[in-house]
C-alpha positions as CSV (number, residue, x, y, z in Angstrom):
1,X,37.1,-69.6,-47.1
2,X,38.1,-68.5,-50.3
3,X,36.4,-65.3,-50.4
4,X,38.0,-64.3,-47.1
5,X,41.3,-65.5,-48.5
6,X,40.5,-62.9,-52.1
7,X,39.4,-60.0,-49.6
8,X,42.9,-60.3,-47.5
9,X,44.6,-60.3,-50.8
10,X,43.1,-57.3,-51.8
11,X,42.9,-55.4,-48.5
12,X,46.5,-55.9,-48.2
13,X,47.4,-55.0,-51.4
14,X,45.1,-51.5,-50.6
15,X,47.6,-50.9,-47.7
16,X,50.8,-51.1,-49.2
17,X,49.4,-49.4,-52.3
18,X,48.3,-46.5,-49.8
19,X,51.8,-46.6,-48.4
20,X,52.9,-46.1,-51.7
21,X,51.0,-43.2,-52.6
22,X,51.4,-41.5,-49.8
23,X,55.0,-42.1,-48.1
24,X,55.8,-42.1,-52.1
25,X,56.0,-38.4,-52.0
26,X,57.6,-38.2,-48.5
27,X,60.5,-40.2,-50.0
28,X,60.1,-38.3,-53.0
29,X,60.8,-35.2,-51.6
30,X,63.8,-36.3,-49.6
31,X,65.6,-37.3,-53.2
32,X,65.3,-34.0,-54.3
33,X,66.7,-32.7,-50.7
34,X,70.5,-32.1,-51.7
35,X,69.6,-29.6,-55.0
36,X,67.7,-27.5,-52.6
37,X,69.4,-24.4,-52.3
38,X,70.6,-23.2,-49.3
39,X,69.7,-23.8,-45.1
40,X,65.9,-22.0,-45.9
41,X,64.8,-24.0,-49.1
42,X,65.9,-27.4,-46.9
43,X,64.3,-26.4,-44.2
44,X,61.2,-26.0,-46.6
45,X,61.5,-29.1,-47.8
46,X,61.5,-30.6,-44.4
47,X,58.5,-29.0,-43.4
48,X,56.1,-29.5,-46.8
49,X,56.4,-33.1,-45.7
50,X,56.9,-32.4,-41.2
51,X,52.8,-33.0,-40.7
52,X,52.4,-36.3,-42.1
53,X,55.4,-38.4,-42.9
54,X,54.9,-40.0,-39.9
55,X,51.1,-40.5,-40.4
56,X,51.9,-42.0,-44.0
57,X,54.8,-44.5,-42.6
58,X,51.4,-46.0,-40.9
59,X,50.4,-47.4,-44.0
60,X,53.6,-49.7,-44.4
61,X,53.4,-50.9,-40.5
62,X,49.8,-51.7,-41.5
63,X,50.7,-53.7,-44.0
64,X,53.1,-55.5,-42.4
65,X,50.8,-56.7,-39.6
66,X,48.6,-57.4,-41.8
67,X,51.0,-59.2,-44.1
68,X,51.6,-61.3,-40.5
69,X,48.3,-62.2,-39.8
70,X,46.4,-62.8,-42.8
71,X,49.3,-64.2,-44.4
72,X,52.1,-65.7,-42.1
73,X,53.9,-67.8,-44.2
74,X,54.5,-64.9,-46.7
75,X,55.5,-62.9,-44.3
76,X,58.3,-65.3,-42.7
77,X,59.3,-65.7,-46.3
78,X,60.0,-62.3,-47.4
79,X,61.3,-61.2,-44.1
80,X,63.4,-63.7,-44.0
81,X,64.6,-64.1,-47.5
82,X,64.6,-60.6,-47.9
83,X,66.0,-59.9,-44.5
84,X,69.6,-57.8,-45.1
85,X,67.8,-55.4,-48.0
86,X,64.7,-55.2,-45.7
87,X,67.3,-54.1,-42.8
88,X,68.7,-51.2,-45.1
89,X,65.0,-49.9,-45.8
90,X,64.9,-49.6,-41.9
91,X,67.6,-47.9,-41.7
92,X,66.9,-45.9,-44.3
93,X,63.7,-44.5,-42.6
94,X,65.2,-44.3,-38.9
95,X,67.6,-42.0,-40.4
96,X,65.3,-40.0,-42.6
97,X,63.0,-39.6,-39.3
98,X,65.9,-38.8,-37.1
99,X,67.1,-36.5,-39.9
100,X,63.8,-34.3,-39.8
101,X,63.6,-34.2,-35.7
102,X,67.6,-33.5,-35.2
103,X,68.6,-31.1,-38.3
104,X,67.8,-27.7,-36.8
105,X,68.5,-28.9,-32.9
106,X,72.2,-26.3,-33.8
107,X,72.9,-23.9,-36.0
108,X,76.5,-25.8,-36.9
109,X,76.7,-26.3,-40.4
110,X,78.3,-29.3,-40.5
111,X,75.5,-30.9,-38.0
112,X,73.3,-29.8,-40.6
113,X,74.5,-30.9,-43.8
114,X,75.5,-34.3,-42.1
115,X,71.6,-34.8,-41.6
116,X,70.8,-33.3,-45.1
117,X,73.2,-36.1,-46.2
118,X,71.1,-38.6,-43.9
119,X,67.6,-37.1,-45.2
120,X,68.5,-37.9,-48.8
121,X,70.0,-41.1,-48.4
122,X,67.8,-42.3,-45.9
123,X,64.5,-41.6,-48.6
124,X,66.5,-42.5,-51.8
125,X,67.7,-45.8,-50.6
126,X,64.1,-47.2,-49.4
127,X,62.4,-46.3,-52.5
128,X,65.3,-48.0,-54.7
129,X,65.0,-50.8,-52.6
130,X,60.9,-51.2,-52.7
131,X,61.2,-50.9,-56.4
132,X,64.2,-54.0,-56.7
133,X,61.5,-56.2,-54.1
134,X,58.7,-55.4,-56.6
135,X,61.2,-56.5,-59.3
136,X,61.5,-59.9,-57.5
137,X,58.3,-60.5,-56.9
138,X,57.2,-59.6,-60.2
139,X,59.6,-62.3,-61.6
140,X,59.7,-65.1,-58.8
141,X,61.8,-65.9,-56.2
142,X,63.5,-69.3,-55.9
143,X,62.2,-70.9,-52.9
144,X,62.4,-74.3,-51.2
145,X,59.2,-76.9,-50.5
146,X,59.5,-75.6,-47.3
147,X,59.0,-72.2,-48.2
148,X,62.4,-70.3,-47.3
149,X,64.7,-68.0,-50.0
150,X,66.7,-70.5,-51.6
151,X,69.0,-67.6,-52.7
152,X,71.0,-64.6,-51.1
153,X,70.8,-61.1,-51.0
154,X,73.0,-60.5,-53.9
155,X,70.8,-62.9,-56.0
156,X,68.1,-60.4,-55.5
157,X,69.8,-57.4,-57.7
158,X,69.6,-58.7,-60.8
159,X,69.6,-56.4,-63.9
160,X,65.6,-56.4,-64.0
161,X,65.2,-56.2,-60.5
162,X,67.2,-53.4,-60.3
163,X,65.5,-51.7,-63.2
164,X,62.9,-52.0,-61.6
165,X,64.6,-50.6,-58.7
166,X,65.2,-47.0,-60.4
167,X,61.7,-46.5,-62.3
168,X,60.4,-46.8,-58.7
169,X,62.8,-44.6,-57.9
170,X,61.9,-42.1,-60.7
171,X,58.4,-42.4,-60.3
172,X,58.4,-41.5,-56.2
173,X,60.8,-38.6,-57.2
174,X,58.0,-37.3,-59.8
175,X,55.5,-37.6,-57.1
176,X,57.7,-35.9,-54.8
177,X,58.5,-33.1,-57.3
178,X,55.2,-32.3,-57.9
179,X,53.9,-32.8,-54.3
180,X,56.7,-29.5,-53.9
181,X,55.2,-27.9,-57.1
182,X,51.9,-27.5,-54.8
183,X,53.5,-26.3,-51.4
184,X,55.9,-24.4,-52.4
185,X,56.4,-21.1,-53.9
186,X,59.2,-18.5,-55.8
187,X,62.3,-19.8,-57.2
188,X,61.7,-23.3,-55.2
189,X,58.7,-24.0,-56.8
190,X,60.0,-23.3,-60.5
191,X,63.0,-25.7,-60.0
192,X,60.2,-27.8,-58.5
193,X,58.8,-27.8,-61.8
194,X,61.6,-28.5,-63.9
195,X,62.4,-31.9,-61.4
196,X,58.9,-33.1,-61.9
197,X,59.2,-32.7,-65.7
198,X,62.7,-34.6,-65.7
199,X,62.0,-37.1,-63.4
200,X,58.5,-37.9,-65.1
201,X,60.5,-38.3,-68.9
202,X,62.4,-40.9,-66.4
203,X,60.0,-42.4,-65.3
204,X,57.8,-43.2,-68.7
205,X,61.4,-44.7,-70.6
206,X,62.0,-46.6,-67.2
207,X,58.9,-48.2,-67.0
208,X,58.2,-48.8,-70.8
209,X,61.5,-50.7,-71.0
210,X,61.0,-52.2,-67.7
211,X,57.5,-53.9,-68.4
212,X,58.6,-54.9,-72.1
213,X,61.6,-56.8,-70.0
214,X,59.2,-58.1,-67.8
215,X,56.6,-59.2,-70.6
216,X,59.4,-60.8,-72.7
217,X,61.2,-62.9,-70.2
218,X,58.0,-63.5,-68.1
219,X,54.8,-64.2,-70.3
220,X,53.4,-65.6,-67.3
221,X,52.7,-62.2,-66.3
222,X,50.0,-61.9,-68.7
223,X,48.0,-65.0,-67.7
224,X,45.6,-63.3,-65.5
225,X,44.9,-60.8,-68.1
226,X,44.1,-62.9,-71.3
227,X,41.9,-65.1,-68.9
228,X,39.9,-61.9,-68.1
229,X,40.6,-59.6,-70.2
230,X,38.7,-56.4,-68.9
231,X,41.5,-56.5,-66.7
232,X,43.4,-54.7,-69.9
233,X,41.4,-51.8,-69.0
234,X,43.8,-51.2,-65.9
235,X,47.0,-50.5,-68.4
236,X,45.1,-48.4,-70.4
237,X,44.1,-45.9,-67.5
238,X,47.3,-46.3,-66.0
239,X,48.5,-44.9,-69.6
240,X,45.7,-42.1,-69.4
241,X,47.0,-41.5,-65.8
242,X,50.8,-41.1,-66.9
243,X,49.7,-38.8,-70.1
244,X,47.8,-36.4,-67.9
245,X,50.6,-35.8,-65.4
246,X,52.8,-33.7,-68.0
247,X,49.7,-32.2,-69.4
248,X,48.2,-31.0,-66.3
249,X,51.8,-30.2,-65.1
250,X,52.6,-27.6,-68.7
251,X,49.0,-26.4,-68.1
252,X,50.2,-25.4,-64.2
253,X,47.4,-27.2,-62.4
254,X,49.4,-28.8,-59.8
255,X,46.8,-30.5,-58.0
256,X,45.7,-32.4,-60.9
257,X,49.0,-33.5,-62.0
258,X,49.8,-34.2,-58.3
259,X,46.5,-36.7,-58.3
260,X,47.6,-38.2,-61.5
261,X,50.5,-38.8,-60.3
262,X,48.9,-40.5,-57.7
263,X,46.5,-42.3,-59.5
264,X,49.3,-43.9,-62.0
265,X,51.0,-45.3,-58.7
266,X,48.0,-46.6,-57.6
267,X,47.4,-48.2,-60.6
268,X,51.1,-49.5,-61.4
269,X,50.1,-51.6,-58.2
270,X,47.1,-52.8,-59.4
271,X,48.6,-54.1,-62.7
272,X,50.9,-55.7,-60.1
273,X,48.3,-57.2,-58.0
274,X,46.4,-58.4,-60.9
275,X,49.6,-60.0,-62.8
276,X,50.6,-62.0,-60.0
277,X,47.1,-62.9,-58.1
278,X,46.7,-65.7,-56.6
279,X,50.4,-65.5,-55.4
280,X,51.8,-63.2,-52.9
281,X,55.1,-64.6,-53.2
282,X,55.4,-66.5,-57.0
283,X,58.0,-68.9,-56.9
284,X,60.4,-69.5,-60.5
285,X,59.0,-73.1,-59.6
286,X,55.1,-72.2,-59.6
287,X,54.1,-75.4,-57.8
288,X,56.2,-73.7,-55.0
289,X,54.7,-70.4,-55.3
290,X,53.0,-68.6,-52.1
291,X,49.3,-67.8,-52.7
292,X,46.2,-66.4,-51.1
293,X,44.6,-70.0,-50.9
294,X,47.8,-71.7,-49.5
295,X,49.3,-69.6,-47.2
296,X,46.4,-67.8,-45.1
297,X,45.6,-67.8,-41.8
298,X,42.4,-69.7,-40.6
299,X,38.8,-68.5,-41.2
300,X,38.5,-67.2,-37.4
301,X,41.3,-65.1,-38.0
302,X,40.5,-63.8,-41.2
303,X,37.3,-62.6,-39.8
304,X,38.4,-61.5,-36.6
305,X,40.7,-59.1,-38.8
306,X,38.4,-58.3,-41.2
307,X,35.9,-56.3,-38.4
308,X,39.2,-55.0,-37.0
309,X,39.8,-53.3,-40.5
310,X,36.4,-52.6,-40.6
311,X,36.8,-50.3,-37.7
312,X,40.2,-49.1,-38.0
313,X,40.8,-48.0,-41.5
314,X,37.7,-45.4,-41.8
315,X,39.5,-44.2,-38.3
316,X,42.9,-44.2,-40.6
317,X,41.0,-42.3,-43.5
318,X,39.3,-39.8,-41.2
319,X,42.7,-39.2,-39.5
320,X,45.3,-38.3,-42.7
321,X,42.2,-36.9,-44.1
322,X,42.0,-34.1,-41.6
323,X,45.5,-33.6,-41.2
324,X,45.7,-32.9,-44.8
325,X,42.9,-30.9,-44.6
326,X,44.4,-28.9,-41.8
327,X,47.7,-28.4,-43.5
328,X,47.0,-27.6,-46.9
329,X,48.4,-24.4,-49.1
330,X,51.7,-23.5,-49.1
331,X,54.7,-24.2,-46.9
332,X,56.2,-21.6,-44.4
333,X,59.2,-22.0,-42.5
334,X,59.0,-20.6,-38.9
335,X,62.2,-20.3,-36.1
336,X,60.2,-23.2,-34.9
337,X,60.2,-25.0,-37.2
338,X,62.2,-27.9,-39.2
């Protein structure tokens, strides 16, 4: 069963990293929401992002059933233990969703800076708090023999963990920046420009001091790496991947340093993936730690849900596919419109 058990590991670590990619620059753009200037710009923000935030947000609910069937004690684990910061990236994303279909229902001001308020917060807070999960992952939580969160919600913020917190933050707003450099035009799109480039510096001094942090108090982390190490090859393209985005950005060829972008998130995941593999959830005590070999379903399930992905994730792919295809170039803003 152990292949099954490597394949779930890796499926689900495809979906979340999909989420990430994709809702990445949703949430991106709604960090940037509040410097936009004036009712039009918002309104173009809104609407770069109107046909397929909620297409991307299927990636994370894929996950998460996936997460619950291949994997169900993981699941009860980081739902539970993580239950009150898991709560505020809900209500994060109801907000931000209610945000995009409410803002222009009246003309009042007020209505609409209230849900530019809402927008913001609602995209800002989730991607902080994805980043601090990541962070506690990354290190190990403390957990029981039985498998529950031996600590509490406040446990989870710890300096690293929060680090962590803001270079996810930075590197989703440098997504989101440069998904706005592409759809957006004028004054818009040179402020666009200038965000990216800010938010990418960010990002590099974030994460460099984040994963020397990481390396120093966790050597653990590099286990999986000196054991096989053309794994090493995943840092070095993620570094070839983080290089290009300012030099494709300078050289004004936003869809390249939009897909570098995305291609250095996909692989900050992978160097995630690979660090902590077997475990889903490692524990400070490893004995204790959650893995792909002790905490799967059974082989009938696993299979049962492997020809269910089989069928639905080309159906997935084909779907955002076209609907990116059908609403590429730039953003206009109609009286319809968000």
């Amino acid at each position: 069963m152990s292949t099954l058990q490597v394949i779930w590991f890796v499926l689900v670590a495809v979906l979340l990293t999909g989420y990430a990619v994709l809702d990445g620059f949703d949430l991106g753009v709604g960090a940037w929401h509040l410097l936009a200037r004036g009712d039009d710009e918002r309104r173009t923000l809104m609407s770069s992002i109107g046909p397929v935030w909620d297409g991307n947000e299927v990636w994370l609910i894929t996950g998460g059933g996936a997460l619950f069937a291949a994997f169900p004690p993981v699941y009860a684990t980081v739902f539970s233990g993580m239950y009150l910061a898991l709560m505020l990236v809900l209500v994060g994303l109801i907000f931000r969703a209610v945000s995009l279909e409410f803002r222009s229902k009246l003309l009042s001001p007020a209505w609409r800076s209230a849900w530019d308020v809402a927008f913001s917060l609602g995209s800002i807070l989730p991607a902080l708090l994805f980043g601090v999960a990541l962070g506690n992952v990354v290190q190990g939580m403390e957990l029981t023999p039985g498998g529950d969160h031996a600590g509490s919600f406040f446990s989870l913020l710890d300096p690293l963990s929060l680090a962590t917190g803001l270079a996810g933050l930075a590197m989703l707003a440098t997504h989101g920046a440069l998904y706005l450099v592409l759809k957006t035009e004028g004054d818009l799109n040179e402020r666009a420009r200038r965000w990216a480039s800010g938010a990418w510096v960010a990002f590099a001094a974030l994460f460099a001091g984040v994963t020397a942090w990481s390396l120093v108090a966790h050597p653990r982390l590099l286990d999986n790496f000196l054991a096989a190490p053309a794994l090493f090859s995943l840092p070095a393209l993620m570094a070839a991947s983080m290089a290009a985005v300012p030099l494709a950005h300078r050289a004004k060829k936003p869809l390249a340093a939009f897909l570098a972008s995305a291609a250095t998130i996909v692989l900050v995941m992978s160097i995630t993936a690979a660090s902590i593999f077997p475990a889903l959830v490692p524990a400070t005590v490893p004995d204790l730690s959650l893995t792909a070999f002790n905490a799967s379903s059974s082989r009938l399930t696993l299979t049962v849900m492997l020809v269910l992905a089989g069928i639905g994730m080309p159906l997935v792919i084909g779907y955002t596919a076209f609907v990116y295809r059908t609403f590429r170039g730039k953003t206009r803003v109609t009286p319809d419109g968000y």
